[in-house]
DSSP file (Angstrom, degrees, kcal/mol; ACC not computed):
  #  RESIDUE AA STRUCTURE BP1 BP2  ACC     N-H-->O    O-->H-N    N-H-->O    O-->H-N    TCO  KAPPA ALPHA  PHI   PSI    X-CA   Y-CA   Z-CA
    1    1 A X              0   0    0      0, 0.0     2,-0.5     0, 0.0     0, 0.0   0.000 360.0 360.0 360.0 113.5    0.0    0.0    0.0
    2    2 A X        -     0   0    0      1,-0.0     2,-1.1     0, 0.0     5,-0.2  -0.610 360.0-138.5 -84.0 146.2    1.2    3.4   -0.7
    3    3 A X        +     0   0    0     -2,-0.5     2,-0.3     2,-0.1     9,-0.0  -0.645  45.0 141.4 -86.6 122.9    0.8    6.0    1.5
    4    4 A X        -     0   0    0     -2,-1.1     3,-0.2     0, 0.0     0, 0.0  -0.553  68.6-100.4-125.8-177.3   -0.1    9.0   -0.6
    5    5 A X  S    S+     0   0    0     -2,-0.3    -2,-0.1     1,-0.2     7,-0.0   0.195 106.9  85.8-124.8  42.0   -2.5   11.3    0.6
    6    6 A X  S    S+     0   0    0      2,-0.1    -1,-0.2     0, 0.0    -3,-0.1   0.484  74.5 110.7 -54.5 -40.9   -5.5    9.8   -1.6
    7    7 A X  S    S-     0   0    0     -3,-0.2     2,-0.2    -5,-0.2     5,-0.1  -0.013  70.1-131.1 -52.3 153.9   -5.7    7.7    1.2
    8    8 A X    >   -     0   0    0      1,-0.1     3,-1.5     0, 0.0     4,-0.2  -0.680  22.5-114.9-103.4 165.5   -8.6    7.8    3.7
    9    9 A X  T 3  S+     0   0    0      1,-0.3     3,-0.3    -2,-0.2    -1,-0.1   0.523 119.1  55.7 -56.5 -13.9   -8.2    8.0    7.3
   10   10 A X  T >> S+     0   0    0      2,-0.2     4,-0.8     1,-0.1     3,-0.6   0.589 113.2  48.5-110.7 -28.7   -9.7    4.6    7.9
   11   11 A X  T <4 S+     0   0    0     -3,-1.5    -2,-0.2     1,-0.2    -1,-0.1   0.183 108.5  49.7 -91.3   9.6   -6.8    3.3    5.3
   12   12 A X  T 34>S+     0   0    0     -3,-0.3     5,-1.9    -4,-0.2    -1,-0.2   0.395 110.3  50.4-133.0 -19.8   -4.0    4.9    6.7
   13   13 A X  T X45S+     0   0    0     -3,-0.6     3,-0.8     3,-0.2    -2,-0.2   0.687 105.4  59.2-110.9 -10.2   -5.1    3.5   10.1
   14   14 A X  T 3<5S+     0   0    0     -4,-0.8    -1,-0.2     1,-0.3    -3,-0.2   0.853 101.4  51.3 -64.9 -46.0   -5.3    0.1    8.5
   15   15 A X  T 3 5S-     0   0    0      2,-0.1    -1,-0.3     1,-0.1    -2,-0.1   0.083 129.5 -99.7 -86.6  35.3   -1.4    0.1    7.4
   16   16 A X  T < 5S+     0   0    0     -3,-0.8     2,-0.6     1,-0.2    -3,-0.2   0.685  77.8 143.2  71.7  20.3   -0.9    0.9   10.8
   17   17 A X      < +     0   0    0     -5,-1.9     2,-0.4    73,-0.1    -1,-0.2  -0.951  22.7 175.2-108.8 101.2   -0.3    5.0   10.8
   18   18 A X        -     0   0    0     -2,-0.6     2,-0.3    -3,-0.1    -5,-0.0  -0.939  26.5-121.7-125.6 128.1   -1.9    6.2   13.6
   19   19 A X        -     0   0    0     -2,-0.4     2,-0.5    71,-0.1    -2,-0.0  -0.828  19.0-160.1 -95.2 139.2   -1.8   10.3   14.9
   20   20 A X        -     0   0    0     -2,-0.3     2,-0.5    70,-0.0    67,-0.1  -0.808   8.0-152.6-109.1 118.0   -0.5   11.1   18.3
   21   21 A X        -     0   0    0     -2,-0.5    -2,-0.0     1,-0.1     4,-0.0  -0.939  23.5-130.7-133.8 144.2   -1.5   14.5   19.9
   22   22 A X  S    S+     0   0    0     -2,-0.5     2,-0.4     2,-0.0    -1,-0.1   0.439  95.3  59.0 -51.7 -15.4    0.4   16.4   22.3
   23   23 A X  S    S-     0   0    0      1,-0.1    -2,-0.1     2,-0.0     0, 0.0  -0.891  90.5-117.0-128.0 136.7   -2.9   16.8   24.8
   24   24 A X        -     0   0    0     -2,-0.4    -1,-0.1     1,-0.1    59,-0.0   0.015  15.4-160.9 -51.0 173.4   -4.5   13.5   26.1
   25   25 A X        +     0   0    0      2,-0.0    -1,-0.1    -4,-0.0     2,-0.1  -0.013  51.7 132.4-169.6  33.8   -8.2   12.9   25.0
   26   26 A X        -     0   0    0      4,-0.0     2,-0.4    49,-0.0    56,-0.0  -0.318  61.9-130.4 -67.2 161.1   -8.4   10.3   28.0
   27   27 A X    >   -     0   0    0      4,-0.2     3,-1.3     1,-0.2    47,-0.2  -0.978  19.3-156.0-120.8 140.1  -11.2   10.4   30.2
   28   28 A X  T 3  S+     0   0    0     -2,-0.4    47,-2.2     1,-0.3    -1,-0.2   0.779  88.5  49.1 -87.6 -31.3   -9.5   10.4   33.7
   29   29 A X  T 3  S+     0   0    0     45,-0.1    -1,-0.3    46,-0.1     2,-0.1   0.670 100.9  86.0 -90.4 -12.1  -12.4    8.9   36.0
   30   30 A X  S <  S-     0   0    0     -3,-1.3    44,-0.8     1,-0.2    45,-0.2  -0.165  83.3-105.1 -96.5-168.2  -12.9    5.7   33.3
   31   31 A X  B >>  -A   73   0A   0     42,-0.3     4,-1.4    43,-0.1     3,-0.7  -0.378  37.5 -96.3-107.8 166.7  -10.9    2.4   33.3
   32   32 A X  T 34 S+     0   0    0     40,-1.7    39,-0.2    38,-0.7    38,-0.1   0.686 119.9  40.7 -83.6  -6.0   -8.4    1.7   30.9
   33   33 A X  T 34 S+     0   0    0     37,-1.0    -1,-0.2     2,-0.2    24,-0.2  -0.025 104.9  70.6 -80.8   3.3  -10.4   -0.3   28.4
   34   34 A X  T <> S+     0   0    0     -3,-0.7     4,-1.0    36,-0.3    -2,-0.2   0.662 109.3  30.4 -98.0 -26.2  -13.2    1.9   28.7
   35   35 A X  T  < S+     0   0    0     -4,-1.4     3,-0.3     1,-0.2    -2,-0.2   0.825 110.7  60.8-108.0 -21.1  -11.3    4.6   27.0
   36   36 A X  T  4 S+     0   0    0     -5,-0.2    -1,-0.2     1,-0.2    -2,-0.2   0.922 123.5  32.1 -65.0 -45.2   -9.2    2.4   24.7
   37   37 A X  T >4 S+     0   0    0     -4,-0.1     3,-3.3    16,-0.1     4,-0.3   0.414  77.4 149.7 -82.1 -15.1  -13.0    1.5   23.6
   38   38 A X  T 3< S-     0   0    0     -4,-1.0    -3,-0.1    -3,-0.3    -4,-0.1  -0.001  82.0  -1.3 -52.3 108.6  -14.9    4.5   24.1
   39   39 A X  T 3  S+     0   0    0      1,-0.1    -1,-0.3     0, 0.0    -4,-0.0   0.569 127.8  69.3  81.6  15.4  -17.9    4.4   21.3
   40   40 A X    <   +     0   0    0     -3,-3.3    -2,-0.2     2,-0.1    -1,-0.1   0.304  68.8 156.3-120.7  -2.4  -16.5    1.1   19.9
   41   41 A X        -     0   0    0     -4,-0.3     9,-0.1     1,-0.1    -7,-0.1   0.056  46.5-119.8 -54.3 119.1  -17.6   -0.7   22.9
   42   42 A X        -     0   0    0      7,-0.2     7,-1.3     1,-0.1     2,-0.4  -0.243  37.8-168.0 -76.0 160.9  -18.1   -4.8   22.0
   43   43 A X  E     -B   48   0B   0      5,-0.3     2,-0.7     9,-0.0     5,-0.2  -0.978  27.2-172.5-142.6 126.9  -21.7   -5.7   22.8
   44   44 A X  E >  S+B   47   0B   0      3,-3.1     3,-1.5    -2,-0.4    -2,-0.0  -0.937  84.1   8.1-123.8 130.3  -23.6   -9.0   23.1
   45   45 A X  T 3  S-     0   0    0     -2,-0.7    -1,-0.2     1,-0.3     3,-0.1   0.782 123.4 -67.2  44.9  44.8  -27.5   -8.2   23.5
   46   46 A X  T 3  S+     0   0    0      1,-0.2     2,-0.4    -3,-0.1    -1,-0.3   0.660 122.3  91.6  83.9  27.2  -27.8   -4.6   23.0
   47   47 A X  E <  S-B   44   0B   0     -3,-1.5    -3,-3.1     1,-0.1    -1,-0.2  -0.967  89.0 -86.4-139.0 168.0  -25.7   -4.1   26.4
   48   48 A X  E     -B   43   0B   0     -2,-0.4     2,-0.6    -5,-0.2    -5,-0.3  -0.079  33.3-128.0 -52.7 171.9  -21.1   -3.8   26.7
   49   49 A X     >  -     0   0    0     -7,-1.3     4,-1.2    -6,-0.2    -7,-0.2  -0.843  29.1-173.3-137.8 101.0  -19.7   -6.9   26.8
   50   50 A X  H  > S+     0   0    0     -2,-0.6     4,-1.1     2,-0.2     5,-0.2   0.871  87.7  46.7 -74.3 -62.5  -17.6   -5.9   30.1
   51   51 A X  H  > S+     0   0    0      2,-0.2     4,-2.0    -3,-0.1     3,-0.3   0.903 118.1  44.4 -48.8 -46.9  -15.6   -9.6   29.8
   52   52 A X  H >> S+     0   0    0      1,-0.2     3,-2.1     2,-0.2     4,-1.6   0.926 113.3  50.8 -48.6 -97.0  -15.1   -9.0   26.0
   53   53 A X  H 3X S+     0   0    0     -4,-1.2     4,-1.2     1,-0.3    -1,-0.2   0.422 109.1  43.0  19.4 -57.6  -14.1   -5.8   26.4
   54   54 A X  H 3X S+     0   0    0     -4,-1.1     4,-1.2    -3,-0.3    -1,-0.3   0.654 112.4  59.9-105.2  -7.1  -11.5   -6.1   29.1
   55   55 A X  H <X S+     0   0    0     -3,-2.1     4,-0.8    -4,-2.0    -2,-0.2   0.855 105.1  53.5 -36.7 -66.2  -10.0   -9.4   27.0
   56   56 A X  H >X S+     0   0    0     -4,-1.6     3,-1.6     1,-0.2     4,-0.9   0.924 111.2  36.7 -53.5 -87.4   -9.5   -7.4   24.3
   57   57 A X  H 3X S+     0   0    0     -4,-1.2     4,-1.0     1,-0.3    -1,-0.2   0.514 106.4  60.5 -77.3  -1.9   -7.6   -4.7   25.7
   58   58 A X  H 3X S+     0   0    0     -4,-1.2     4,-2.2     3,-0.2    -1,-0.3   0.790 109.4  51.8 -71.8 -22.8   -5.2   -6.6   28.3
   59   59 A X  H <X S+     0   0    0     -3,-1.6     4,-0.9    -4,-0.8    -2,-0.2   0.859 113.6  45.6 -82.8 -18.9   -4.0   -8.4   25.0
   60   60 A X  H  < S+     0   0    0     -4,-0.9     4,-0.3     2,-0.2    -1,-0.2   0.832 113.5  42.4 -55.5 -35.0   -3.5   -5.0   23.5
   61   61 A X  H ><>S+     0   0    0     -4,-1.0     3,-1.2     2,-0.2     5,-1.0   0.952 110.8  61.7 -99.6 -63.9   -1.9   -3.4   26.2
   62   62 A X  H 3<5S+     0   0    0     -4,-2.2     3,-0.4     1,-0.3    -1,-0.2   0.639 106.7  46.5 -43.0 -40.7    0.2   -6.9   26.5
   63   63 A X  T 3<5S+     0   0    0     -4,-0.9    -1,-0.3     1,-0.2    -2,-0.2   0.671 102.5  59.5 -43.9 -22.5    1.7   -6.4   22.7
   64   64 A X  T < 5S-     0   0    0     -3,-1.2    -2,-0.2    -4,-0.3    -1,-0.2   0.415 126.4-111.9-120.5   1.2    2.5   -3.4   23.3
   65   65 A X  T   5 +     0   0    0     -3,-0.4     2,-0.2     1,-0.2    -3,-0.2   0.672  69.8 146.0  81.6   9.8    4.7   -4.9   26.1
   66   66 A X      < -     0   0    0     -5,-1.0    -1,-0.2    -8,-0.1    -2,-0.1  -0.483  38.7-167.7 -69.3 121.8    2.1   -3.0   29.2
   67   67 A X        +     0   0    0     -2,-0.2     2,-0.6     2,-0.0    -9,-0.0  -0.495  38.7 139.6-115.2  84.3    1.3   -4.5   32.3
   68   68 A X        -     0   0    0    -10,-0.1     2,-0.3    13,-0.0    -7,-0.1  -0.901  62.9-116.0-125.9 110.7   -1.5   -2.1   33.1
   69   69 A X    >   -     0   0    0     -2,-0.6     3,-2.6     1,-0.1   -37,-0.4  -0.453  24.2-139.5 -52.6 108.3   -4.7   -3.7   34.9
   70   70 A X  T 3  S+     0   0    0     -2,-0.3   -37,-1.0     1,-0.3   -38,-0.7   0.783 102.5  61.6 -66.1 -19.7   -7.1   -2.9   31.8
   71   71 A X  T 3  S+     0   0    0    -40,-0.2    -1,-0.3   -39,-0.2     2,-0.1   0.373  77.9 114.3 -76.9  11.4   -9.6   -1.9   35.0
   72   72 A X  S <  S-     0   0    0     -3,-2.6   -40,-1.7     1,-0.1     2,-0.9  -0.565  78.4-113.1 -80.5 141.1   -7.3    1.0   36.4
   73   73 A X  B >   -A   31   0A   0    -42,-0.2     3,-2.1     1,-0.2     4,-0.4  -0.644  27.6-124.0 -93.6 111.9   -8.8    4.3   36.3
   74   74 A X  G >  S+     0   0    0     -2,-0.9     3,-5.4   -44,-0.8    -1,-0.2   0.709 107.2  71.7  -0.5 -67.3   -6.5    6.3   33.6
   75   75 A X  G 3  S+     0   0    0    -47,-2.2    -1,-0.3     1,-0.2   -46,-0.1   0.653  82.1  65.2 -50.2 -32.0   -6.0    8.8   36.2
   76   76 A X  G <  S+     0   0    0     -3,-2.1    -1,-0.2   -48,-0.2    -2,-0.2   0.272  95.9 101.1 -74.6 -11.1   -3.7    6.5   38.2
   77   77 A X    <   -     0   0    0     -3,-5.4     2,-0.1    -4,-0.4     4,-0.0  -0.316  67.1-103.9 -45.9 138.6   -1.1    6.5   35.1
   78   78 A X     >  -     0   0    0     -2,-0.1     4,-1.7     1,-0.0    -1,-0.1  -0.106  28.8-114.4  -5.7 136.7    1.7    7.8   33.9
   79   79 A X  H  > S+     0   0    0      2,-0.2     4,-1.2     3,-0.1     2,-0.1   0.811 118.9  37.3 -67.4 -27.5    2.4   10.1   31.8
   80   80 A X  H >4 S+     0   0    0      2,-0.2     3,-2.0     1,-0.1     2,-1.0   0.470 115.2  51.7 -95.8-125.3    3.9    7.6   29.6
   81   81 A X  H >> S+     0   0    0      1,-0.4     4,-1.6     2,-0.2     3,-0.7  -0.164 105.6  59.1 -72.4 -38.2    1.7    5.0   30.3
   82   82 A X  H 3X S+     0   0    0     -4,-1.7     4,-2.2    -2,-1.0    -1,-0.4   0.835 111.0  44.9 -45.8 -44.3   -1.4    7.5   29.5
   83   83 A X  H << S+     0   0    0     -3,-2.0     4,-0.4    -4,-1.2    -1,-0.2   0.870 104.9  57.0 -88.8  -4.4    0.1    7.8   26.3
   84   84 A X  H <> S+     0   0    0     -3,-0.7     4,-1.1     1,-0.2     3,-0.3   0.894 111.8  48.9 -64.4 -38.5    0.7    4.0   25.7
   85   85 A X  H >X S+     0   0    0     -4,-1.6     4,-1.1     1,-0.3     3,-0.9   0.970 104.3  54.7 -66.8 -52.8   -2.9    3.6   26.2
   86   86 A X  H 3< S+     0   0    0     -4,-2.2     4,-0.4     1,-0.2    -1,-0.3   0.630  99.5  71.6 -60.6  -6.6   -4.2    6.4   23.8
   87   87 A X  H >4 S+     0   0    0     -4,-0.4     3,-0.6    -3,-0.3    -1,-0.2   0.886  88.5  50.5 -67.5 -38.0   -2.3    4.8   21.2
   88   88 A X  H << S+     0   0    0     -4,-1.1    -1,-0.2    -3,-0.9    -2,-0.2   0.731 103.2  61.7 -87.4 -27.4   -4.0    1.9   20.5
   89   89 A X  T 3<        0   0    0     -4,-1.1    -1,-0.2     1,-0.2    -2,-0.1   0.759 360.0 360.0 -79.5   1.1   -7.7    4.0   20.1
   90   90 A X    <         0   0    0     -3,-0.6    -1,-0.2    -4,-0.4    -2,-0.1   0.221 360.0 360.0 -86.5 360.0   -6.3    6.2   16.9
């Protein structure tokens, strides 16, 4: 794939090109799979799928070489660990 800038955002995010911005757009008081998920949230019967949900993102956060309880409320980060976590929701 080349990246040209024909590309769409959704194709760009696909080859793995993701934007980083200098101010968080965490939400401090939610967990840390709540905001890695925020408005993508998996769902089983019109409700979150809590288990799904925090599955997924300790095995993100586990690539990515993290050992951050996907139920810890953001605020209780890092600064570097706040941004490890906003990486994976671009």
């Amino acid at each position: 794939m080349t990246l040209d800038r024909a590309q769409t955002p959704l194709e760009r995010e696909r080859a793995g090109i993701v934007t980083i911005y200098q101010e968080f757009n965490l939400l401090p008081e939610m967990s840390v799979a709540e905001n890695m998920y925020v408005g993508r949230e998996p769902v089983r019967c019109g409700l979150i799928d809590w288990s799904t949900l925090h599955r997924h993102s300790t095995r993100i956060l586990s690539t990515l070489g993290l050992q951050i309880d996907s139920r810890a409320a953001v605020r209780t980060l890092t600064v570097g660990e706040q941004q490890m976590v906003e990486t994976p929701r671009q």
